[in-house]
Structures are given as C-alpha cells and as structure tokens.
C-alpha positions as CSV (number, residue, x, y, z in Angstrom):
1,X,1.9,30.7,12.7
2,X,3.2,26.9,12.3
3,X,2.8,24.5,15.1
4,X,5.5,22.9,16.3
5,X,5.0,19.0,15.3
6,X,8.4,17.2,14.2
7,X,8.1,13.7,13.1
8,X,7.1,11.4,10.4
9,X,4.3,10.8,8.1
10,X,4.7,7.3,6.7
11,X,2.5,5.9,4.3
12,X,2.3,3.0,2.2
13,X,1.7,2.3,-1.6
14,X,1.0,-0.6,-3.7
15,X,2.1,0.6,-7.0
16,X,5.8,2.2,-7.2
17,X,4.2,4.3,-10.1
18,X,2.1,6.2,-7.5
19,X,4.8,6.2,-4.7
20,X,7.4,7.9,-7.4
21,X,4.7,10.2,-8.4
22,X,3.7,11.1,-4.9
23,X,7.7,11.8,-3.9
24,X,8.1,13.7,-7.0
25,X,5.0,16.0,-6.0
26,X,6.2,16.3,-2.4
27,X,9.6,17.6,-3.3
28,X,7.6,19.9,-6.8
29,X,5.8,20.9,-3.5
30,X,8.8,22.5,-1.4
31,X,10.1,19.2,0.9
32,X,13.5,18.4,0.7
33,X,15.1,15.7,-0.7
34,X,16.8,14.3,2.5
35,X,13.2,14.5,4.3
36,X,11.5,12.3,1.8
37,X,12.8,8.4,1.6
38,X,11.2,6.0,-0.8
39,X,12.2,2.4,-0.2
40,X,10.6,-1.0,-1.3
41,X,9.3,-3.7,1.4
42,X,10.6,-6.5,-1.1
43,X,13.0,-7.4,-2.7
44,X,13.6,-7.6,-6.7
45,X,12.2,-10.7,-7.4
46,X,8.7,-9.2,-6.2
47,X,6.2,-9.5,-3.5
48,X,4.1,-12.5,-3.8
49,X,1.7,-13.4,-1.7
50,X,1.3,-17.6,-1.2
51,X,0.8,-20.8,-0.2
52,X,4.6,-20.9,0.6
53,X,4.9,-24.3,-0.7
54,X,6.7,-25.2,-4.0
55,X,5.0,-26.1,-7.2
56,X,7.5,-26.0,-9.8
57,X,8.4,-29.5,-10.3
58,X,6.5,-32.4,-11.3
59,X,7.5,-35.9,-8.9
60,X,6.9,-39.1,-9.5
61,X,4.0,-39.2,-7.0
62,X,2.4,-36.3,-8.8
63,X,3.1,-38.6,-11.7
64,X,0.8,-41.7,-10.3
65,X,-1.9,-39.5,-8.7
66,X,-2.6,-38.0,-12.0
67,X,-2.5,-41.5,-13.6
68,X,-4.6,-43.0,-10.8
69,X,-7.3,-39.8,-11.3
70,X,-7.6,-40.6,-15.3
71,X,-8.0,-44.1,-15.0
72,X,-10.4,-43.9,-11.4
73,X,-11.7,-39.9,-11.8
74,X,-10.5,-37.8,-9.9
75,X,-8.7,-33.9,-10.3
76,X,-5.8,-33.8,-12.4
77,X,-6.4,-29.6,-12.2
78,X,-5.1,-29.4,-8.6
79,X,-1.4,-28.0,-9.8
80,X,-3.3,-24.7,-11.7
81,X,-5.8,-24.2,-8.6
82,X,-2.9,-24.4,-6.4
83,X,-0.7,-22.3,-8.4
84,X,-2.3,-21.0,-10.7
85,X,-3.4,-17.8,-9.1
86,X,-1.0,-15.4,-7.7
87,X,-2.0,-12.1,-5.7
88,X,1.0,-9.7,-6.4
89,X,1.0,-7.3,-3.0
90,X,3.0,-4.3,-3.3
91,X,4.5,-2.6,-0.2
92,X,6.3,0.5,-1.0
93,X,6.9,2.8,2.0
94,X,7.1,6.9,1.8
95,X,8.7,8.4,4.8
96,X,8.4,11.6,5.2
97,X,9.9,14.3,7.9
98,X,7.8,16.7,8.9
99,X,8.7,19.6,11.6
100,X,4.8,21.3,11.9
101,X,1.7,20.5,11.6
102,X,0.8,22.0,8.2
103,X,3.6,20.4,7.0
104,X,1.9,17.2,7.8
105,X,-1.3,18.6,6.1
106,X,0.7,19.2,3.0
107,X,2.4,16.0,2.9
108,X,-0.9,14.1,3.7
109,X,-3.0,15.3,0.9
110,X,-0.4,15.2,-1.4
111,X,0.2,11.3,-0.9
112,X,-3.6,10.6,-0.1
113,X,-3.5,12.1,-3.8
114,X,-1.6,9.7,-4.8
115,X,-3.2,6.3,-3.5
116,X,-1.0,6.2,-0.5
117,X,-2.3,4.4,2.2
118,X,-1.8,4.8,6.5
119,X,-0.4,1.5,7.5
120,X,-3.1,1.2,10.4
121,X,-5.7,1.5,8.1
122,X,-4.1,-1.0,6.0
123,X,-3.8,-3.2,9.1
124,X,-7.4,-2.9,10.2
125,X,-8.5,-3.5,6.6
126,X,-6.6,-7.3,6.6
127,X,-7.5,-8.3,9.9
128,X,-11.0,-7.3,8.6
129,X,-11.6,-4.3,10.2
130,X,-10.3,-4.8,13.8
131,X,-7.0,-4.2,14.4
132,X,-4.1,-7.1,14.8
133,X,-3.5,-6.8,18.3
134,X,-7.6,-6.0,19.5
135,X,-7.4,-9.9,21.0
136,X,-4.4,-9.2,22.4
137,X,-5.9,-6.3,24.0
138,X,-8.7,-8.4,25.0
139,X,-7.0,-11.7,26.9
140,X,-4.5,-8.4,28.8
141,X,-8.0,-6.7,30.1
C-alpha cells in the first residue's frame, strides 16, 4: 500500500545531457509529463563562474604597464591568469511531483542514476562541508 507523501523532489544537474536523459527515463518510467519540469538556472549565453570584472579590452594603461614590465621586469601574463581560466558551472533544475513515497523512491534513483544532485548536498559541498547558514545558526544561539 502507497504512503501518502505529495510533494517535490528537486534535484540539480550540471550537464543538460544528464538532466534530458534523467526526464526522459522518469516519464519511460510511468511519471507524467505535467509532473516533471526541466528548466535551466541561466540563461543562453551560459553559466560562468568569475571574477565579475571585464577583461575584454586592452586600455591605454594596460598599454604602459606592459611597456613599463618589458623595459623594468615585471608580468606582462596577468590578462591570461586573470582570464584565462573559466569554470563553466551548470545548474539545470528537475522538478518533479510526487504524491507517495515510492514515488519518491522511483524518482530518486532514477535521477541519482543520472548524476543529479540534492541541492543541500550541493550547498554543504561549496561552503566546504557545513552548510551556508550554520554561522547564522551560530550568532542566533
């Protein structure tokens, strides 16, 4: 007998490729269509992670410091360093409505399957393991 459970099982995914795949399983799998939403955290132009600063154009100042480092030593690298290295982070989000609880089994394993990811998990693993809001949690108590 099912357990009553309604709700949502959201999980996250770097690669579309593997949140497509995991949708496509989930509805090969029995869910419908309206209960499984795939949407994309950014927007077409892709999500970057950076510095937030703008390296596209060379100045005149970037001009002279490069002159003043050939002629006194110094780095004339520091645009590649700065720029040259982009981390690409995906963030495509499955959302899927469940009504019992081993329809939330089925749904998990089938996207855990898939590389998808809980967002806490994700969350404690880039604040290194503690959770965003522990200090919060901390300076309340």
């Amino acid at each position: 007998m099912s357990t009553p459970l309604g709700g949502t099982l959201i999980r996250v995914f770097d690669h579309f490729a593997d949140a497509e795949r995991a949708r496509g399983a989930l509805l090969a799998d029995g869910f419908a269509p309206h209960a499984v939403q795939l949407d994309a955290g950014d927007d077409e132009a892709g999500p970057v992670q950076g510095n937030f600063t703008v390296g596209n154009r060379d100045t005149l100042t970037g001009r002279l410091e490069r002159a003043i480092n050939t002629v006194f030593g110094g780095d004339n690298h520091m645009y590649g360093r700065n720029y040259g290295t982009t981390a690409f982070r995906g963030m495509f989000r499955l959302i899927v409505a469940v009504g019992t609880a081993q329809e939330r089994e089925r749904a998990h394993a089938i996207v855990q399957a898939c590389n998808g990811c809980d967002i806490e998990q994700r969350t404690a693993s880039h604040a290194g393991g503690r959770r965003a809001d522990a200090g919060a949690h901390a300076l309340a108590g």
